[in-house]
Structure formats: structure tokens, C-alpha cells
C-alpha positions in Angstrom: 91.0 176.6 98.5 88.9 178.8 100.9 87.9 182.2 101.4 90.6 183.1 103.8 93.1 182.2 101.1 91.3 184.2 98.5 91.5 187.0 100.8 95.2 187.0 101.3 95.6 186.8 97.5 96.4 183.5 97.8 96.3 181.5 94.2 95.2 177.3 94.8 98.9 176.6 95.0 100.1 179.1 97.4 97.7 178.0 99.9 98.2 174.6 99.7 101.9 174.9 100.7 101.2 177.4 103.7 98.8 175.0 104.6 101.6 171.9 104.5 104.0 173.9 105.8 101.2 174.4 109.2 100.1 171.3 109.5 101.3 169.5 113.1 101.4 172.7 114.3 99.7 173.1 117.9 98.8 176.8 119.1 95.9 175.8 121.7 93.4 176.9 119.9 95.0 179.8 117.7 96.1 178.0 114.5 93.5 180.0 112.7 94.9 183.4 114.3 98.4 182.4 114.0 97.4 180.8 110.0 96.1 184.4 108.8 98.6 186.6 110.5 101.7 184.1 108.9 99.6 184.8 105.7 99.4 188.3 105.7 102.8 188.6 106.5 103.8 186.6 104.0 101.5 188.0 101.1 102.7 191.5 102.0 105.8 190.6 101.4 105.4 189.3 98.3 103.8 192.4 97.1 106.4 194.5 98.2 109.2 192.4 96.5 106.8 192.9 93.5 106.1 196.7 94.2 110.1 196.9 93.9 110.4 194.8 90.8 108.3 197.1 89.3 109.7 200.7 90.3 112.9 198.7 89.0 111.2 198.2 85.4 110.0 201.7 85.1 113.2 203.6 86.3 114.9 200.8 83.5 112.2 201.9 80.9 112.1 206.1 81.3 116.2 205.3 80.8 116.1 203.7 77.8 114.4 203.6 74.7 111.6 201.7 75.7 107.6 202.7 74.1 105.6 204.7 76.1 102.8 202.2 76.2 105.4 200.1 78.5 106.2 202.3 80.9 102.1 202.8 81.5 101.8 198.9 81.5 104.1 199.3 84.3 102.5 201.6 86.0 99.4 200.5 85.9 100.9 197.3 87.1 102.6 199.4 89.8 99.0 200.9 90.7 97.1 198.0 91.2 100.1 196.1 93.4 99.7 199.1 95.6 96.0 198.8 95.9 96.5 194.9 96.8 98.9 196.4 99.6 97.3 198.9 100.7 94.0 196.6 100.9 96.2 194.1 102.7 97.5 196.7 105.4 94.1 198.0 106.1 92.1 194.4 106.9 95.2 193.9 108.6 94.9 196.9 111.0 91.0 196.4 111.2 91.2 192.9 112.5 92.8 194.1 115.3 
């Protein structure tokens, strides 16, 4: 597990699969380049999937008779997803 996985978000588990899933790969000399852009890809859409799990859950809750302290969970949930995005998107555009 190394920085570059904790950077995309990456738990111990989701890096070790991207990592099988690039090994015997040959990019003369750009597996690391190739590596982090796959990832960030990858991550981002993963938090978008969440991001629209989540609108999902708060449309579901405001239409039903669901607490009011859920429908903040879920927002708050819904917040912090678009910070990890939003994060994402701008190392992404900075790298370049």
C-alpha cells in the first residue's frame, strides 16, 4: 500500500487488485503515468456512482417518512463524496 494509492482513495484491497490487474503490462517507461491516470479514472468513477447513490437516498427520504436526522446523514455523506471528487478532479487537472 503506497502513497499513490492513498492519494487516489484507494483502501489496501483496491490497490492490490489494480496493481494485479497491471502487472505484465509494458508502456516503455510510462507504467507509472499510465498506473495513476487508470486510477484516477477509475476512483472518479467510483465516486460518481456513489455521488448518485446518494442523491438517490435523499430524493427517496424527503418522499417518505423518513427522520430528518437521515436525510442530513445523507447529505453530509453527499458533501464529503463531492469534496473527494472535486479533490480528485483538481490534482487531476494540476498534474498536467
Amino acid at each position: 500500500y503506497e502513497e499513490r494509492d492513498a492519494f487516489l482513495g484507494l483502501d489496501p484491497e483496491e490497490a492490490a487488485r489494480a496493481s494485479d490487474a497491471l502487472n505484465g503490462v509494458i508502456l516503455n517507461g510510462k507504467e507509472e503515468e499510465v498506473f495513476m491516470e487508470s486510477m484516477r479514472r477509475w476512483r472518479l468513477r467510483e465516486l460518481k456512482k456513489q455521488q448518485n447513490l446518494i442523491i438517490d437516498k435523499i430524493e427517496i427520504a424527503e418522499n417518505s417518512e423518513v427522520d430528518q436526522d437521515t436525510t442530513e446523514e445523507l447529505t453530509r455523506e453527499l458533501i464529503d463524496v463531492e469534496k473527494k471528487i472535486k479533490e480528485l478532479e483538481e490534482r487531476s487537472n494540476g498534474r498536467n
